[in-house]
GUZAKE-526405 format. One record per residue (C-alpha): residue in three letters; x, y, z. Coordinates in steps of 0.1 Angstrom, whole numbers, padded with zeros to 4 digits, always signed. Example, Ala and Ser with C-alpha at 12.3 -4.5 7.8 and 13.67 -1.06 7.14 Angstrom:
residues 2
ALA+0123-0045+0078/SER+0137-0011+0071/
//
This chain:
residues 714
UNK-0557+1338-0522/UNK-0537+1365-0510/UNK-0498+1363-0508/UNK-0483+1362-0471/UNK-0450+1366-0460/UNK-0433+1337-0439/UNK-0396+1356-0426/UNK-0381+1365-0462/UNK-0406+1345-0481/UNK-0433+1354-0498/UNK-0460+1322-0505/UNK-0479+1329-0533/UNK-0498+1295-0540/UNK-0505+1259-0516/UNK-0491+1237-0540/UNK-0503+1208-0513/UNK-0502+1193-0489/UNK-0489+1155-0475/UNK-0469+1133-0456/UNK-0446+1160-0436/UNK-0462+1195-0445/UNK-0476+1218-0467/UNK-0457+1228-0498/UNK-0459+1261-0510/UNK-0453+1280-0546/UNK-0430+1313-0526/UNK-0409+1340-0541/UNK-0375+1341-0518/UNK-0373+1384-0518/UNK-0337+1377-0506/UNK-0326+1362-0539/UNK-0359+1372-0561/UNK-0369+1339-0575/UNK-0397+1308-0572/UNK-0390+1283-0546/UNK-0410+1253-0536/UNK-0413+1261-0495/UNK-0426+1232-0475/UNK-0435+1241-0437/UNK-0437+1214-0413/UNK-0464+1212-0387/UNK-0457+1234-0357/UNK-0462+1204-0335/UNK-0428+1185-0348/UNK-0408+1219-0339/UNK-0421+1211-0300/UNK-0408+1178-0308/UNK-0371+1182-0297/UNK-0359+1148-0307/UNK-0372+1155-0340/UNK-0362+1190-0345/UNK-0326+1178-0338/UNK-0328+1152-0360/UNK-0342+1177-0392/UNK-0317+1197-0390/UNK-0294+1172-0388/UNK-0302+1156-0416/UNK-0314+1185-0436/UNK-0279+1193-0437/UNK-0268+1163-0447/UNK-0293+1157-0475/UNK-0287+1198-0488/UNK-0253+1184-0494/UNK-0262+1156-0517/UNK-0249+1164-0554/UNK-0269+1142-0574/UNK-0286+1149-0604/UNK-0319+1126-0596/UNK-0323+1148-0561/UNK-0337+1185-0566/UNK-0313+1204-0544/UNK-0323+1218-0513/UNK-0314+1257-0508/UNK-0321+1265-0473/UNK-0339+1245-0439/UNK-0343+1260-0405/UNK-0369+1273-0382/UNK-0389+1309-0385/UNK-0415+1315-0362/UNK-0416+1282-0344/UNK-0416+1267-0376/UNK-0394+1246-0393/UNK-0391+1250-0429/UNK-0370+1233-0462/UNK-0367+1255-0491/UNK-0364+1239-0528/UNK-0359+1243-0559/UNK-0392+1245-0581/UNK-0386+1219-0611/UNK-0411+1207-0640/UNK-0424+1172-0635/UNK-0451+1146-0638/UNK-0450+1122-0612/UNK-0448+1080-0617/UNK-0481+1071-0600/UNK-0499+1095-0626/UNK-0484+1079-0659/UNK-0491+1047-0644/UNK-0525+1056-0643/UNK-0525+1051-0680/UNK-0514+1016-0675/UNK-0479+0995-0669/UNK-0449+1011-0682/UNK-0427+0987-0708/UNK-0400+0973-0690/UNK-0373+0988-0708/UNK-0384+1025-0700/UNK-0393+1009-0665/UNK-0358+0999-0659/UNK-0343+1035-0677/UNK-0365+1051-0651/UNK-0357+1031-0616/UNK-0317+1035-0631/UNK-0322+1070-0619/UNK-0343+1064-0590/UNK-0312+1043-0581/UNK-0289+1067-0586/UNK-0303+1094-0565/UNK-0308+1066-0532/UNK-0271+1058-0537/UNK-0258+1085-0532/UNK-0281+1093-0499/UNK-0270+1057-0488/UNK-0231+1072-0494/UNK-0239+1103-0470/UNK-0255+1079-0445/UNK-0294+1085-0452/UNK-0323+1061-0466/UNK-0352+1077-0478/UNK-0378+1056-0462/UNK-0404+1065-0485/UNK-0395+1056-0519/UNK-0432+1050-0541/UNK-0442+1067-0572/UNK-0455+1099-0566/UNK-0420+1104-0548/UNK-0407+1099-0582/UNK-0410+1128-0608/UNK-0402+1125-0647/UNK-0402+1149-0665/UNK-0412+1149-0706/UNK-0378+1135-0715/UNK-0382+1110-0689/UNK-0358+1126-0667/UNK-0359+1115-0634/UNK-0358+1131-0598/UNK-0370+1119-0565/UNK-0380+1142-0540/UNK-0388+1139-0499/UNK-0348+1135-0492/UNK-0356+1164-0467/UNK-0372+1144-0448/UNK-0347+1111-0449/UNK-0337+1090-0418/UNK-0302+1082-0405/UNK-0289+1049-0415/UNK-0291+1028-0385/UNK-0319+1047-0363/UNK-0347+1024-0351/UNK-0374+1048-0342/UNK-0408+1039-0366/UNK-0426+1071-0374/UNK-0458+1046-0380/UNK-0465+1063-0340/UNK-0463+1099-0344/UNK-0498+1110-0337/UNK-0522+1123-0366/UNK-0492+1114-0390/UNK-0476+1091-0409/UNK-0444+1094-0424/UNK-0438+1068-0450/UNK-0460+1044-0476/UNK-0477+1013-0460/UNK-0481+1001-0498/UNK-0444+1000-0504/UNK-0428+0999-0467/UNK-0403+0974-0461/UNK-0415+0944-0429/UNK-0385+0958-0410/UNK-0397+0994-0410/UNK-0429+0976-0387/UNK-0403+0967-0357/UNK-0378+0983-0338/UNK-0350+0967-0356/UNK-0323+0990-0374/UNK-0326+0998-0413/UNK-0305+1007-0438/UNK-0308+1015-0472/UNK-0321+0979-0479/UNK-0357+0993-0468/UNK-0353+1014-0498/UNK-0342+0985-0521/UNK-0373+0968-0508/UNK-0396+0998-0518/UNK-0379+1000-0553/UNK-0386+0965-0556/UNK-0423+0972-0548/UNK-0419+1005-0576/UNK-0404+0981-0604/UNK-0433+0957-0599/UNK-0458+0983-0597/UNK-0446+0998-0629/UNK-0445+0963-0653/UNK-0481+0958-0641/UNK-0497+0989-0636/UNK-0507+0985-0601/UNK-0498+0984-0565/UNK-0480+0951-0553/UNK-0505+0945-0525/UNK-0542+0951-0530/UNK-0550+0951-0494/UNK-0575+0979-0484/UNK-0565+0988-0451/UNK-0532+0990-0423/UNK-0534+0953-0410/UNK-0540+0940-0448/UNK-0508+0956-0460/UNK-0486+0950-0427/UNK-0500+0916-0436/UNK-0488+0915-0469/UNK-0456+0925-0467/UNK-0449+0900-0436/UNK-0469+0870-0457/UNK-0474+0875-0488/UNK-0450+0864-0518/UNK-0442+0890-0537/UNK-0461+0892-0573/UNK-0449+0878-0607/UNK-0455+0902-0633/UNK-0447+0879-0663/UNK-0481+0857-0653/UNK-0497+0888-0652/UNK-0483+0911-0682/UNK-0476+0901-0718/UNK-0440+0909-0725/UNK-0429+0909-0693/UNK-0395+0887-0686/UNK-0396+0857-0664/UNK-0366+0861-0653/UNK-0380+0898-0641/UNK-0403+0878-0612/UNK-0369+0862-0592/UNK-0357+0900-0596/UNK-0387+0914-0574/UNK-0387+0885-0558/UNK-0354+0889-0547/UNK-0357+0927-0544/UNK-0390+0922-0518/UNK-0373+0897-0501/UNK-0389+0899-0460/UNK-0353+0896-0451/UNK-0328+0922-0455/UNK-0302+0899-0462/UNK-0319+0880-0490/UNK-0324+0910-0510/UNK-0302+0927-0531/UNK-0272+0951-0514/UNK-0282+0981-0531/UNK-0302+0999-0552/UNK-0278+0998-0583/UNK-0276+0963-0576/UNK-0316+0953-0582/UNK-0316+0982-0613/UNK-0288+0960-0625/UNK-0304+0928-0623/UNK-0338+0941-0638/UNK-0313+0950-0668/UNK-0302+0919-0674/UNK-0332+0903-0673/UNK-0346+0924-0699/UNK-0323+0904-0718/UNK-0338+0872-0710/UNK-0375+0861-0734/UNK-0403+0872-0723/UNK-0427+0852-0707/UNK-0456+0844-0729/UNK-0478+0856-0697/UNK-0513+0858-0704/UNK-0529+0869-0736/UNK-0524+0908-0749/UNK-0548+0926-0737/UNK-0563+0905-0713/UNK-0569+0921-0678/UNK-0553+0902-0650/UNK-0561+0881-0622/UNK-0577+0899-0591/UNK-0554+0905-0563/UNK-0552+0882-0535/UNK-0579+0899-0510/UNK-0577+0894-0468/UNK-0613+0889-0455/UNK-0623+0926-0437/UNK-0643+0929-0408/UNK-0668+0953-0399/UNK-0661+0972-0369/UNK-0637+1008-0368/UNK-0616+1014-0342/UNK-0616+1048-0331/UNK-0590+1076-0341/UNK-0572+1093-0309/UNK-0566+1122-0336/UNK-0576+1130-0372/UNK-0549+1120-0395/UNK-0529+1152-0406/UNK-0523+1154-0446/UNK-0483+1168-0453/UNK-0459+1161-0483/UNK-0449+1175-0516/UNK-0473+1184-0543/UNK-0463+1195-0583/UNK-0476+1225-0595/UNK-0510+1204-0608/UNK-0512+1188-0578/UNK-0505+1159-0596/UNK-0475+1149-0568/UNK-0481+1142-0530/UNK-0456+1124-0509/UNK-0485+1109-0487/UNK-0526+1121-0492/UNK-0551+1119-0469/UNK-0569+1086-0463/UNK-0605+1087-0474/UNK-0630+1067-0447/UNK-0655+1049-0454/UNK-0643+1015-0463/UNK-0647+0992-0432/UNK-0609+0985-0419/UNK-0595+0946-0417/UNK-0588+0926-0385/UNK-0549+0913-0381/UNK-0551+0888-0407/UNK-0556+0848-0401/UNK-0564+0818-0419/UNK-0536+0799-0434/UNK-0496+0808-0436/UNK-0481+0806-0464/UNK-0458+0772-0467/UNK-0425+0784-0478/UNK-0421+0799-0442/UNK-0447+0779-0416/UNK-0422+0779-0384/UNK-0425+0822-0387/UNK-0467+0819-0387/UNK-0472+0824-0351/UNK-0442+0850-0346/UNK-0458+0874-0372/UNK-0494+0872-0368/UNK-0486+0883-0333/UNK-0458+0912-0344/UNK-0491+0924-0370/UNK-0518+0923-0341/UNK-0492+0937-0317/UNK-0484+0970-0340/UNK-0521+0974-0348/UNK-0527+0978-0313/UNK-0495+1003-0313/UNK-0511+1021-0342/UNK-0551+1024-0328/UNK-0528+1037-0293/UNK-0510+1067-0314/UNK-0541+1074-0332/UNK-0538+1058-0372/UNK-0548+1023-0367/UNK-0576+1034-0383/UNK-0564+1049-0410/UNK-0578+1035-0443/UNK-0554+1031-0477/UNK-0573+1048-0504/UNK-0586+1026-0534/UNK-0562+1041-0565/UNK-0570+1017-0595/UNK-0534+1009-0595/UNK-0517+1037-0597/UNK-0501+1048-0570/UNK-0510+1076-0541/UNK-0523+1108-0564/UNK-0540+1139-0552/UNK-0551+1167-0575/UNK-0546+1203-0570/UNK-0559+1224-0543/UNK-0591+1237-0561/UNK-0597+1205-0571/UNK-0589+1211-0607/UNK-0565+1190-0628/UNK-0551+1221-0651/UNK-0518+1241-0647/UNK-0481+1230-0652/UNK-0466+1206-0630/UNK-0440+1221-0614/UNK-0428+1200-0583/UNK-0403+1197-0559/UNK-0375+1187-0533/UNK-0338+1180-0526/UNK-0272+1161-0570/UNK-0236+1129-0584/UNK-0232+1095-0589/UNK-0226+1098-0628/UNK-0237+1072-0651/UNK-0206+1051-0672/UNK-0205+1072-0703/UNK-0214+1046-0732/UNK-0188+1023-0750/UNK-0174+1033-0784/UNK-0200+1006-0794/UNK-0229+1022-0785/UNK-0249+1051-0798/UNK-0243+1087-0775/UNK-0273+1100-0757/UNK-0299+1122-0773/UNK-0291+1155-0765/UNK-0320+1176-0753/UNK-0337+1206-0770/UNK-0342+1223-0737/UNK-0315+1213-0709/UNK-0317+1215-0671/UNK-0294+1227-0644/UNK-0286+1208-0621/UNK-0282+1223-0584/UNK-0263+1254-0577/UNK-0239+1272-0595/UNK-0203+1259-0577/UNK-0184+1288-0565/UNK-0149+1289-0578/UNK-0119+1311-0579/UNK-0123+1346-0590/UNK-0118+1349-0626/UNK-0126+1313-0647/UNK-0121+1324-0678/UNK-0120+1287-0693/UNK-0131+1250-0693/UNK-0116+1225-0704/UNK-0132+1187-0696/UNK-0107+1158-0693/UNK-0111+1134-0717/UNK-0122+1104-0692/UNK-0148+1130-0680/UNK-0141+1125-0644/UNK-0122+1163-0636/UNK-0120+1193-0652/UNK-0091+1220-0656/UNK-0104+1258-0651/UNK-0078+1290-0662/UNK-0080+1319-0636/UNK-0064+1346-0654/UNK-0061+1369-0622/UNK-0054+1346-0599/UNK-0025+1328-0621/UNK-0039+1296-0611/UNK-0055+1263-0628/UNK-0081+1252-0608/UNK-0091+1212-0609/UNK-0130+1208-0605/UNK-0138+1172-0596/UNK-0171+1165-0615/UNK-0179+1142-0593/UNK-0182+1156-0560/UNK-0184+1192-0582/UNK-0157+1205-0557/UNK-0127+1220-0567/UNK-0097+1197-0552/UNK-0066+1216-0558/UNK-0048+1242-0577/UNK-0023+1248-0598/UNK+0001+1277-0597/UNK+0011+1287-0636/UNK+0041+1313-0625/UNK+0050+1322-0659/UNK+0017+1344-0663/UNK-0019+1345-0665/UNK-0033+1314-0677/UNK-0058+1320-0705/UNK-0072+1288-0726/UNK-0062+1250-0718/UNK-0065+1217-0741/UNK-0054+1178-0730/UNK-0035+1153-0747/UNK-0058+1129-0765/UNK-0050+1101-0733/UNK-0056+1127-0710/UNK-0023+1125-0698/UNK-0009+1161-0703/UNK-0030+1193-0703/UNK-0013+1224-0725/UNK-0024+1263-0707/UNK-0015+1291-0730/UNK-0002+1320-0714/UNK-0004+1360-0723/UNK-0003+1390-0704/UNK-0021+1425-0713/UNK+0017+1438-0714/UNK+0025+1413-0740/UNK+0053+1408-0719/UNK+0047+1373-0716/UNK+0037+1346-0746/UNK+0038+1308-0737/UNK+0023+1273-0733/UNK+0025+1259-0703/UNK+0032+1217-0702/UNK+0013+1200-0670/UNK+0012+1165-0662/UNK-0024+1158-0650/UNK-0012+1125-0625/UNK+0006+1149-0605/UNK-0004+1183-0611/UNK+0032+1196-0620/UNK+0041+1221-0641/UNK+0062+1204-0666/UNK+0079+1229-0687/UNK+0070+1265-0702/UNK+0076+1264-0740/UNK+0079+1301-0755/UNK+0054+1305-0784/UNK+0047+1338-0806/UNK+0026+1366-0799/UNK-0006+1364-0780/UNK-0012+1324-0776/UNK-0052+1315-0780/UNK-0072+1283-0774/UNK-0050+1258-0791/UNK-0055+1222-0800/UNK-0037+1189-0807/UNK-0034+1165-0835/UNK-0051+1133-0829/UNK-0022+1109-0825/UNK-0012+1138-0795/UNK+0026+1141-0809/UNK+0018+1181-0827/UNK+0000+1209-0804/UNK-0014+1238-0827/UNK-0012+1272-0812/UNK-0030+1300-0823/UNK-0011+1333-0824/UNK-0037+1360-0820/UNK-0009+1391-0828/UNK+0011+1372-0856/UNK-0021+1360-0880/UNK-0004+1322-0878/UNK-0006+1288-0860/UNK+0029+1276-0846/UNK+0032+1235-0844/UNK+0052+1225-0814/UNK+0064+1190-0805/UNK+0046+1180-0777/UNK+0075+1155-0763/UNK+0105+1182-0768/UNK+0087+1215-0764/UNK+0100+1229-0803/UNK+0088+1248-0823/UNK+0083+1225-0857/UNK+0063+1247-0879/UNK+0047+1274-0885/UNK+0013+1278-0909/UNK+0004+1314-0919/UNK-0035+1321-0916/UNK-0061+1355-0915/UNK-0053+1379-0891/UNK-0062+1376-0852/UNK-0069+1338-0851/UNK-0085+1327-0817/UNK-0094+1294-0819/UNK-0085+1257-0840/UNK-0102+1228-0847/UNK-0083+1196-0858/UNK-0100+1169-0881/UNK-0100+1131-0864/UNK-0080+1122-0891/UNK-0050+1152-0890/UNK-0051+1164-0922/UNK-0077+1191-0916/UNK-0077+1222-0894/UNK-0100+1257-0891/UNK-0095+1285-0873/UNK-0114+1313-0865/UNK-0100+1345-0876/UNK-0110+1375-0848/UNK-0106+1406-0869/UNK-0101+1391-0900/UNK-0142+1376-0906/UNK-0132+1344-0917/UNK-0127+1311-0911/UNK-0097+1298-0923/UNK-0092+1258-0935/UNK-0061+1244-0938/UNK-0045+1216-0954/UNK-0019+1198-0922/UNK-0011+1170-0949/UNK+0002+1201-0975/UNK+0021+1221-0952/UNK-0007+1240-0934/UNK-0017+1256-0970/UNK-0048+1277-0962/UNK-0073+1255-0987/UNK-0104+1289-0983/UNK-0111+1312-0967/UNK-0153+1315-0958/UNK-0173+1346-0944/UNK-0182+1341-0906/UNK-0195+1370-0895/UNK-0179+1401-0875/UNK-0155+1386-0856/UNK-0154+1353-0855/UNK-0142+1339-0819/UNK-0147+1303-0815/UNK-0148+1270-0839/UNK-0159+1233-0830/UNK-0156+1202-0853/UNK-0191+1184-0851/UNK-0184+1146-0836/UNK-0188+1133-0867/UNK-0167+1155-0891/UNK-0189+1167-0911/UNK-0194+1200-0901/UNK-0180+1228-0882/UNK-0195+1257-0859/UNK-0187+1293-0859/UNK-0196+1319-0836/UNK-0195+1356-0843/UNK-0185+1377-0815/UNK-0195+1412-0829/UNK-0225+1398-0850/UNK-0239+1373-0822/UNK-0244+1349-0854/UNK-0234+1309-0858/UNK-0221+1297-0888/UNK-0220+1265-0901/UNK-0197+1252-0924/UNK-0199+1217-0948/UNK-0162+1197-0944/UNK-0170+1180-0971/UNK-0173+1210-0998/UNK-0159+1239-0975/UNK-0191+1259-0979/UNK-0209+1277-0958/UNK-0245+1257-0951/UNK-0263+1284-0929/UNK-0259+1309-0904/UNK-0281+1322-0875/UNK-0285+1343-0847/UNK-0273+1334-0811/UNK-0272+1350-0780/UNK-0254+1385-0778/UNK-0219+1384-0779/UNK-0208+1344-0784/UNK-0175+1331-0769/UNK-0173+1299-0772/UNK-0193+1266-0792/UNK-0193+1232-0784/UNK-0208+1201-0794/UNK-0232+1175-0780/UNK-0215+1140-0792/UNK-0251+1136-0811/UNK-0245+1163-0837/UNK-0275+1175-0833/UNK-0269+1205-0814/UNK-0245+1227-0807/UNK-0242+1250-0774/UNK-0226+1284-0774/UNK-0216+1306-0740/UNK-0228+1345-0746/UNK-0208+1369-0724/UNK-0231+1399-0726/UNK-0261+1385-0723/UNK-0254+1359-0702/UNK-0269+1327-0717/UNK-0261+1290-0730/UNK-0275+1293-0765/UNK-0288+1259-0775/UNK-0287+1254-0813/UNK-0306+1226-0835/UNK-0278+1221-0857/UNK-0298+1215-0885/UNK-0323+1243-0884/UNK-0302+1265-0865/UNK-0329+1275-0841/UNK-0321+1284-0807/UNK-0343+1260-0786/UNK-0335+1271-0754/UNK-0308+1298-0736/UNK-0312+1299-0701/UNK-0296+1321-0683/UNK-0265+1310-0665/UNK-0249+1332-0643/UNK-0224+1372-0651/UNK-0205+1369-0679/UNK-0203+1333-0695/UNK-0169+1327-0714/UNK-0170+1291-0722/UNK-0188+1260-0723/UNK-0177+1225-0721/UNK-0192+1191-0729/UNK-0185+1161-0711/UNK-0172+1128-0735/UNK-0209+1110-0726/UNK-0224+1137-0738/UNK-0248+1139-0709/UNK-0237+1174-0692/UNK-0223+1208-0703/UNK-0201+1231-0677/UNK-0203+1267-0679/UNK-0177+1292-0669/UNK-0192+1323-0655/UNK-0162+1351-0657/UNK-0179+1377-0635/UNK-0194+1360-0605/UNK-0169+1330-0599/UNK-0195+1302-0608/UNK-0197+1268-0627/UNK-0227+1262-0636/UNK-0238+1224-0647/UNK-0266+1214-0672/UNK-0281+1182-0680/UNK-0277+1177-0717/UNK-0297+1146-0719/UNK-0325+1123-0711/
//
């Protein structure tokens, strides 16, 4: 089809369409790039009460910072319509891959951990998602997680069931919580319930309730106990059943609090043994069926089709019901027994809403027969072919793992996640904290440290350095203290600045040599080692008195030193000079060799483990690596042009490196040194940062004042 403009946006492909719109593949000519657009139906812009309320909440969910939620750029109105514009992202979503069957629990529980992430923090800004089900869930190859819909999220607290807007319906019948069917209030505990119905759904490869129509499922959920996927599953926990048991609970307070709360019970029971269940490979037991009936009420309106598609088509927030398939009657025959005083209560609340529903015009509405694996819809040309790329609106950070346990695999190809963050002008360097929650940024202009929370990604104060430009920071091993060299083009100025990270004051100013670069201190925090860029040495100052203790001659122009976990080794880069120097800290700082690098070599990194360092080559845009063991040089490669900085994942198996001039993350396979992926991150990256888990990577853009943040791992 032919492009069309819509205000500043060009839509070039009808990704699909669903629950609360159409979703379109448009270029925003504004800021020339892809965007996933979804337009709402002109008919909810007449709507005042809900106009108010998108944009309301649009706002609210544009503002969550959560990794798992694919940040929302832009919402309004253009043209009487209103509009949400998103970020396009790669994904395949859960109802396809459970298609090929039930998921094994462990992954199933890795998966919902970031489901539950992303509905935390929505609960924290005072939405529920109301629609949580698998094709509302996309993972992508690495099994990285992001929910979409938040655009469309209700206020905690609001009462208003969009089961009766006419020729729509906003939210899953097969995963929809028995309050969302009255007028009472909800809170995120509807969206426990639906991650409840997910986790089940995923050990057993198909939907909780098999009832075929709108009064079978309201049914269900009011009635019917929830399922037991260790009778029906080989390998499936018992203890697993009381979890979505507990988690599908008809009452809201009998299920679990929050959504990290049921994730974290479905961990422990993976624990647990696993049920013996029934034999492998054996199918299991039909669902429980409600008797149907043969008439069809009539439709007041057809149902309209809205919600979010991926690029395949593969992902639709809620597809058109197909007719056909006679409807059921409000269900009777026997109650269960666990709860026979409620019997007469609910069959009337079920026959009472049908009757609401046939009124608005979707009590006929028939739930399409799947197979088990969740609501799918294929592309708009009815082919399955293409890439999925999907869509909508990041942090509630996961515990970085215990010394005990293994870091996370780090990622060939990483993603970003949300926006860049606009800082101060001028961030010439990051430095991470060692507990991983903040960050200390050096404004070289602005004589200021910044302090980025990580959390909220904001920055929450600054630092005035009076005694000059701040240039390259480092913390004390406990996190405690934070050192900021100090130069100015004059070389007027030459110092290391002491700052106690508690309180944010400046401690002392210690005078150091000529030209102080990115220093570093020994692992027991007492020594800091300070390269001198103009002298060709590395001065040793006593980090509790602020003197000068030693003083260890290297090649000329050294920029940058790395300190063995031990102390007894240390290598800096040598600018000018085209070496990398190693030293011997137990001998007195004796240079031990001296090994080719390239043309000017700017930065160095010690791998996690020890056993190797990294080099990169301003001039020759080349990484080095370098054996610890033997002091040898093991391979070299090209990067992107002009490398700043390298740092580690905590893996070892890759490296990243920030390239000022042509303004990529260059992510290295540190055994092959291949570049696997350097996306582009903003004007002028100068340095690049790991966080202690391992899990995501900050990059300093000089020219445009931006942090940007990438997802390192899985």
């Amino acid at each position: 089809m032919c492009p069309r403009e819509f205000g500043p946006y060009v839509l070039e492909e009808l990704l699909g369409t669903g629950g609360m719109g159409e979703v379109w593949r448009a270029r925003d000519t504004r800021r020339e790039r892809l965007v996933a657009l979804k337009l709402l139906p002109e008919a909810l812009n007449r709507d005042a009460e809900f106009a108010g309320r998108f944009r309301r909440e649009s706002h609210v969910a544009a503002r969550l910072r959560e990794p798992h939620v694919v940040p929302i750029h832009d919402y309004g109105e253009i043209d009487g319509r209103l509009f949400i514009d998103m970020r396009l992202v790669d994904g395949r979503d859960l109802g396809r891959l459970l298609e090929e069957g039930p998921l094994a629990p462990e992954r199933t529980v890795a998966l919902l951990a970031q489901v539950a992430d992303a509905l935390e923090a929505a609960h924290a800004d005072g939405l529920v998602h109301r629609d949580v089900k698998p094709s509302n869930v996309l993972v992508t190859p690495s099994d990285f997680v992001y929910v979409v819909d938040f655009g469309i999220a209700r206020s905690i607290g609001s009462t208003r069931t969009s089961l009766t807007i006419t020729g729509a319906t906003v939210g899953t019948l097969d995963y929809m919580a028995p309050e969302r069917f009255t007028d009472q209030p909800i809170d995120g505990r509807v969206d426990v319930y639906s991650l409840a119905c997910v986790l089940a759904q995923c050990l057993t490869g198909r939907r909780p309730f098999r009832g075929e129509d709108l009064p079978a499922l309201l049914y269900a959920h009011l009635y019917v106990d929830p399922p037991r996927p260790s009778e029906l599953v080989a390998g499936v926990p018992e203890a697993m059943d009381e979890v979505i048991s507990k988690g599908m609970a008809k009452r809201p307070e009998d299920r679990y609090p929050t959504p990290h709360a049921l994730v974290d019970a479905a961990r422990a029971a993976l624990r647990t043994v696993p049920a013996a269940a029934t034999a492998a490979g054996a199918a299991p037991p039909p669902d429980t069926a409600v008797p149907s009936r043969t008439t069809s009420p009539v439709l007041s309106a057809p149902p309209t089709v809205l919600g979010v598609h991926s690029g395949d088509g593969a992902h639709s927030s809620v597809q058109q019901l197909p007719g056909g398939r006679p409807p059921l009657p409000p269900p009777c025959g026997p109650v269960p027994s666990a709860q026979p005083r409620r019997r007469g209560r609910r069959v009337a609340l079920v026959t009472a809403l049908v009757l609401v529903l046939v009124a608005a015009g979707v009590g006929a509405l028939l739930w399409p027969w799947d197979g088990g694996g969740g609501d799918t819809a294929g592309p708009a040309d009815g082919t399955a072919e293409g890439t999925p790329e999907s869509t909508l609106a990041p942090e509630g950070t996961a515990p970085p793992p215990t010394s005990a346990a293994p870091p996370p695999a780090s990622l060939a190809v990483p993603t970003q996640l949300g926006d860049p963050i606009a800082v101060p002008p001028t961030p010439g360097f990051l430095a991470v904290a060692p507990d991983g929650r903040y960050a200390y940024i050096a404004h070289r202009t602005q004589g200021v440290i910044s302090v980025l929370d990580l959390t909220s990604r904001t920055v929450s104060s600054q630092i005035r350095i009076d005694a000059g430009p701040p240039q390259f920071i480092t913390f004390s091993p406990d996190g405690s203290r934070a050192y900021v060299t100090v130069y100015d083009d004059p070389n007027s100025v030459h110092a290391v600045v002491f700052v106690d990270t508690t309180t944010n004051a400046v401690l002392q100013t210690v005078e150091v040599g000529l030209r102080p670069y990115a220093p570093a201190t020994s692992p027991d925090g007492r020594l800091l080692y300070v390269p001198l860029h103009n002298e060709g040495r590395v001065q040793v100052v006593d980090t509790t008195t602020g003197e000068a203790v030693g003083s260890y001659a290297v090649a000329e122009n050294p920029h940058w030193i790395a300190v063995s976990a031990d102390g007894r080794r240390a290598w800096t880069a040598n600018h000018e000079s085209g070496v990398l120097s190693v030293l011997d800290l137990a001998d007195g700082g004796r240079v031990v060799a001296e090994l080719p690098a390239g043309v000017a070599p700017h930065s160095v990194a010690l791998s996690p483990d020890g056993s190797r360092v990294a080099v990169v080559a301003f001039d020759s845009s080349e990484a080095f690596l370098v054996d610890t063991a033997t002091d040898t040089v093991l391979d070299s490669g090209p990067v992107g042009t002009r490398p700043q900085d390298v740092s580690w994942a905590p893996d070892g198996r890759r490296f990243y490196t920030a390239d000022v001039e042509s303004d990529t993350m260059s992510v290295v396979d540190a055994q092959t040194l291949e570049v696997t992926a350097n996306p582009v991150t903003g004007d002028g990256p100068t340095s690049v940062a790991v966080s202690p888990d391992g899990r995501r990577a900050y990059v300093t853009n000089l020219n445009d004042a931006t942090v940007v943040v990438y997802q390192l791992t899985a």
